[in-house]
N, C-alpha and C positions, 0 to 999 in steps of 0.2 A: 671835314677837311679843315686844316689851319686855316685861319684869316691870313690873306697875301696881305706881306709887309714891302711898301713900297716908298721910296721918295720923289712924292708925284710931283713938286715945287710948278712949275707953271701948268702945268695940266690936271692941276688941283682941280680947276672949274671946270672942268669932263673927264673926269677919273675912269679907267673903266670897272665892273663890278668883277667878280674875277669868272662869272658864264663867257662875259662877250671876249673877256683878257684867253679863255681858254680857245674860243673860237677864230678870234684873232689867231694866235697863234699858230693853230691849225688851216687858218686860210694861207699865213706865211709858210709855213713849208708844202701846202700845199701847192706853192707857185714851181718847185722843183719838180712835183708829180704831173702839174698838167705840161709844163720843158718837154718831160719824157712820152707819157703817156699819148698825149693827143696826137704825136708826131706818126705812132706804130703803123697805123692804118694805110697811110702818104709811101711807104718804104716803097711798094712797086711802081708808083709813079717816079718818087725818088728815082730808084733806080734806071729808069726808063731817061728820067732827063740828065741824068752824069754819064750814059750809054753803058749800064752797068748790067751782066747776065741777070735772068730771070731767076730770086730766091738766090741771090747772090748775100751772103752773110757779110760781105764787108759793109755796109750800109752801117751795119753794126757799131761800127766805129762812131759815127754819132753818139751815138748814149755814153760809151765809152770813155771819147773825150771832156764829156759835160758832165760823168763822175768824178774827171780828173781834177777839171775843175773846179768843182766843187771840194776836195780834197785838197788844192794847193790854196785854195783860196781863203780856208776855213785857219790855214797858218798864219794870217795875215788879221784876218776879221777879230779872232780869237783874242790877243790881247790887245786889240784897240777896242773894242768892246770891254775890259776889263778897266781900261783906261778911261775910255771918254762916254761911255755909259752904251745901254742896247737901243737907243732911237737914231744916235747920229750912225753908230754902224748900219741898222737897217737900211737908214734914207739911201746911206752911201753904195750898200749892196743892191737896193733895187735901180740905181743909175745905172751901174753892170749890168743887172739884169735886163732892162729894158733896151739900152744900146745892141749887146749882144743877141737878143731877139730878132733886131731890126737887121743885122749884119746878117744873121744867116737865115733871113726874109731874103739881102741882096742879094749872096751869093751866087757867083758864077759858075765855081767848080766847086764836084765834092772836097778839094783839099782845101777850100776855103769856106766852106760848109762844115769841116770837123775842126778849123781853128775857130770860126763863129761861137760853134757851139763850147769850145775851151771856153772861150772868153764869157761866153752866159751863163757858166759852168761856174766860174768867178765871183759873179756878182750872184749867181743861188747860194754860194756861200755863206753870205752873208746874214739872211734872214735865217739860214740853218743853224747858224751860230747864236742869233738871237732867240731863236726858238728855245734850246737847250737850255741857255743862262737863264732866259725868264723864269721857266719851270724851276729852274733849282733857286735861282732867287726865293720861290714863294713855297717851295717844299721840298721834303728828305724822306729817301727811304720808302716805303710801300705808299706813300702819301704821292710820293713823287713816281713813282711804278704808276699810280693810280690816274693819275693827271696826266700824264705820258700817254696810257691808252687811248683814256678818254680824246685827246688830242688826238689820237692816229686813226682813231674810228669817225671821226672828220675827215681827216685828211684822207683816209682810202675811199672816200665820196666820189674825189677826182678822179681815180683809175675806173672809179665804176662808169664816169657819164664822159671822161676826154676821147677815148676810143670814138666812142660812137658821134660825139662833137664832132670831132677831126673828119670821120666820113661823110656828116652832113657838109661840113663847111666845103669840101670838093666836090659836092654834088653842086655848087655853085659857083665855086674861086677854085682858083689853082690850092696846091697843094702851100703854098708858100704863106696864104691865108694864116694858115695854124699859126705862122711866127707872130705875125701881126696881133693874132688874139690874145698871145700869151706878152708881148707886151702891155697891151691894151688891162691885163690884168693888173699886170705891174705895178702901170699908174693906177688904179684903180685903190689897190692897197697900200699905196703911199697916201691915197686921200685920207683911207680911214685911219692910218697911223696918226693922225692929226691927236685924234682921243688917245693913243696908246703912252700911258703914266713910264716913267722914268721907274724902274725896278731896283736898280742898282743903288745902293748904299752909299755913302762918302765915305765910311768906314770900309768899303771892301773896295775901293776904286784901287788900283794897285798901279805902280810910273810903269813908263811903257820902255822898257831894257830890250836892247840885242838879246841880254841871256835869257828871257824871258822863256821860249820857250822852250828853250832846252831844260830851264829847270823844272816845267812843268814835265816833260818826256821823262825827268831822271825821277818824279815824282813817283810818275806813273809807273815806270816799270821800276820801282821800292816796294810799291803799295801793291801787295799780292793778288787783291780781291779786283785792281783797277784792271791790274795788267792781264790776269786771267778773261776776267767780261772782255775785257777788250780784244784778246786773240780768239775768244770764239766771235764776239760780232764780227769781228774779220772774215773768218769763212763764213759764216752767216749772208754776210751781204757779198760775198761773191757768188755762192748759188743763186742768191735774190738777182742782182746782177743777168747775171747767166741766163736765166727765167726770161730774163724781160729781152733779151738782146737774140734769145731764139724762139719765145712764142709764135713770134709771130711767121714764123720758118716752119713751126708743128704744124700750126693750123692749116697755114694757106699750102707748103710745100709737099710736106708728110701727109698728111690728109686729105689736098687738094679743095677744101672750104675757104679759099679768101674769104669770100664774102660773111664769113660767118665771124671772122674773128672781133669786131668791136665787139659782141654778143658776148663770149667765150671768156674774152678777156675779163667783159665786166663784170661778169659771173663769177669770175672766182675772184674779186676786185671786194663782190660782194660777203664773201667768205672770209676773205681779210680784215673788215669792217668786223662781221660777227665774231672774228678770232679776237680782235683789240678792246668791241664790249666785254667779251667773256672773259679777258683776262683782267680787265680792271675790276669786276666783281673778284675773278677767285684770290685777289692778292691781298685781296682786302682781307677776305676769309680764313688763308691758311700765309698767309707773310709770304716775303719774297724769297728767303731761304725756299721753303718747302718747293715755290711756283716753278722755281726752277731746276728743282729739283724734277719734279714731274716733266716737266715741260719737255727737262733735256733727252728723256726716253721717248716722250709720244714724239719727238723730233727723231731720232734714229727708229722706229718704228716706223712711222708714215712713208721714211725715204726708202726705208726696206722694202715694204711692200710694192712703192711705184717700181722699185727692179724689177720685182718678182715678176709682175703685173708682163711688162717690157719681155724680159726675158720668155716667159711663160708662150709668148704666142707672136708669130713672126711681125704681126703690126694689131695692135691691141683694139677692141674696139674703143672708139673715138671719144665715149661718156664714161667707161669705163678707167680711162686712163684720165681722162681731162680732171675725174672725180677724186682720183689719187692723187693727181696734182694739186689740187684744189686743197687736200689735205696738205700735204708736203708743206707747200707754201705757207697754209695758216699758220700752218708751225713754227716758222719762222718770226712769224707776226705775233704771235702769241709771246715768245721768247726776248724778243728784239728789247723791246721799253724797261723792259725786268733787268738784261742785262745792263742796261746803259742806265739805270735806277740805279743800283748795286756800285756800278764803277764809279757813279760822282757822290756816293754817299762821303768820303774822304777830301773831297775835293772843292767843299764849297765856299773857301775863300779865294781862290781861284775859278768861278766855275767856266767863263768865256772861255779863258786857257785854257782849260783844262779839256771840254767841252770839243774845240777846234782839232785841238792833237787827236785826241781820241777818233774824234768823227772823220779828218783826215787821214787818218791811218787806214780804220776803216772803210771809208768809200774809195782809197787812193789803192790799197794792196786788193781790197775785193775788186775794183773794174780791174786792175792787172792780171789778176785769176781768173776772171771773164774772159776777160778778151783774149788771153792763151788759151783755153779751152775753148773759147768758141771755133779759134781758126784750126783746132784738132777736130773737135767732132762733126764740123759741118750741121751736115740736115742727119744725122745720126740718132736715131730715138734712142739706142740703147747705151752709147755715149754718153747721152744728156742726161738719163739716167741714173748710169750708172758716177757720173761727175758729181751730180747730186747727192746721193746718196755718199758718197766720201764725204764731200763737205759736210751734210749735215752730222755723218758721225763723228767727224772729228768735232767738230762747235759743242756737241752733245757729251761727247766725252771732257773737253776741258771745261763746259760750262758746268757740270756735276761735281766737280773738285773745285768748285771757284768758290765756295759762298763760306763764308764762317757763321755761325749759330747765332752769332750777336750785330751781326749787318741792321737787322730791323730795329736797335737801338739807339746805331749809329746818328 
């Protein structure tokens, strides 16, 4: 890998090296996955204390809004990170983040429970934002594909062990607990930020304009290669979405295993992990071109089959389908860093901006695709599906026409 080029000026005297700069980073967006993840398990009690039916899918809306969040917020983060560098955004996103933790700790009613979570939605923003620009600060291209996995096969650590977190900590505290921890993290990684070096250039610091980001949006959809990565992460992370806002509805509703889902979930948490090593070795192997080239078939392939699987037999057995999911999903993981590698190869004196729009677009139109499709298919195995398996063809179809021959150049 290239030596990360940084301007570290006062945290020259604890630089970090660029292992702990990658782990870092992977703990900061990790703070979004334990938001989501540790909450899943709480949904029946949730729903018990806003006096909500049993396996009732609006609960849903929580995740929903904390995507939204994090998609309007990444508009905001995006060029003052551009501006005034990636530490002052971070500090300033984990105050969001921590405030909004505590609020939908308070929470009386669910509709003050799904604005909570807007507003910590908000402040996850932030370090989402930061995460992206560091990376591209310090690499390009399959270098940056590279650094991206490796980053996400940390950060899917948290889906493997908050599941099962979230169920111990209600074995002793209410379910409201989970907010408090996920605070409790918050500060936790503003401490270590203390070490985290200044990345940003003086030479790439760009003035903070109203038009800012529109011209990064007119950038984007100019630049062929952005705009295409970008409409497939789009469905991409609306199935992803989708997944996470009705697992927990397979397992415990369709199935009738509550108990089993922290288990289930982190299993295939841990298949996501092994999707994001294996794809940082194969890109290194055969470039980014090719990776997603492959990639975008074993992705309509894995989703065909969970149909089949579905359709094939009135309710599938329960390892047999969970295994095809398990598939499905990595597939998307596999895919995800490649594309968003590819879209900011064009983009790197801008990358906050550019970064934000993209990622908001992203996480802003996929929870909107969610959360329609969730209030159609219900507890619907062959719905979910067959939802899936559209989204991922079409991602797979526009991510196959997205790459030019000379990307790993760029």
């Amino acid at each position: 890998m290239p030596a990360m080029t940084t301007t570290v000026d006062a945290n020259r005297r604890h630089p970090m090296g660029q292992r702990e700069l990658l782990t870092f980073v992977s703990a900061a967006i990790g703070l979004m996955a334990l938001a989501i993840d540790a909450m899943l398990p709480a949904f029946d009690e949730m729903r018990e204390t806003f006096g909500m039916a049993p396996g009732s899918t609006q609960i849903g809306h929580t995740l929903t809004a904390f995507f939204a969040g994090i998609a309007i917020g990444q508009l905001a983060w995006g060029p003052l990170t551009d501006r005034y560098g990636r530490r002052s955004v971070l500090y300033a996103g984990l105050v969001f983040y921590i405030v909004g933790a505590v609020a939908s700790a308070l929470a009386p009613s669910l509709g003050t429970l799904i604005a909570a979570r807007f507003f910590w939605g908000l402040g996850a923003g932030g370090p989402r934002v930061v995460v992206t620009a560091i990376v591209r600060d310090a690499y390009v291209g399959q270098e940056m594909a590279r650094a991206m996995s490796q980053v996400m096969a940390v950060f899917i650590l948290v889906p493997i062990v908050a599941p099962s977190l979230g169920a111990a900590l209600m074995v002793v505290a209410p379910w409201e607990a989970i907010f408090w921890l996920c605070a409790l993290a918050g500060v936790g990684l503003g401490v270590w930020a203390i070490r985290l070096p200044e990345t940003l250039s003086e030479d790439n610091r760009r003035p903070l304009r109203l038009g800012e980001l529109s011209d990064a949006g007119r950038r984007i959809v100019r630049t062929r290669v952005t705009l295409r990565t970008t409409v497939a992460s789009i469905v991409i992370q609306g199935a992803m979405t989708l997944y996470l806002t009705t697992s927990e509805v397979i397992v415990g509703r369709v199935y009738d295993r509550d108990s089993w889902f922290p288990f289930v979930f982190g299993a295939i948490a841990v298949c996501l992990a092994l999707a994001s090593i294996t794809n940082g070795r194969l890109v290194t192997r055969v470039g980014l071109s090719r990776s997603i080239s492959m990639q975008s078939r074993a992705m309509a392939a894995t989703s065909a089959g969970l149909v089949a699987i579905t359709v094939a037999f009135d309710l599938p057995n329960f390892y047999v389908f969970h295994a095809a999911l398990a598939l499905t999903v990595s597939s998307y993981m596999m895919i995800s860093p490649n594309l968003n590698a590819a879209g900011m190869v064009p983009m790197g004196d801008m990358a906050g901006t550019a970064s934000s729009v993209i990622s908001a677009t992203r996480l802003g139109f996929g929870a909107l695709i969610a959360a329609l499709m969730t209030g159609v298919i219900g507890d619907s195995l062959i719905g979910f599906t067959i939802a899936t398996a559209a989204f991922a063809t079409t991602a797979a179809a526009v991510a196959a026409v997205s790459m030019p021959d000379d990307i790993e150049l760029a």
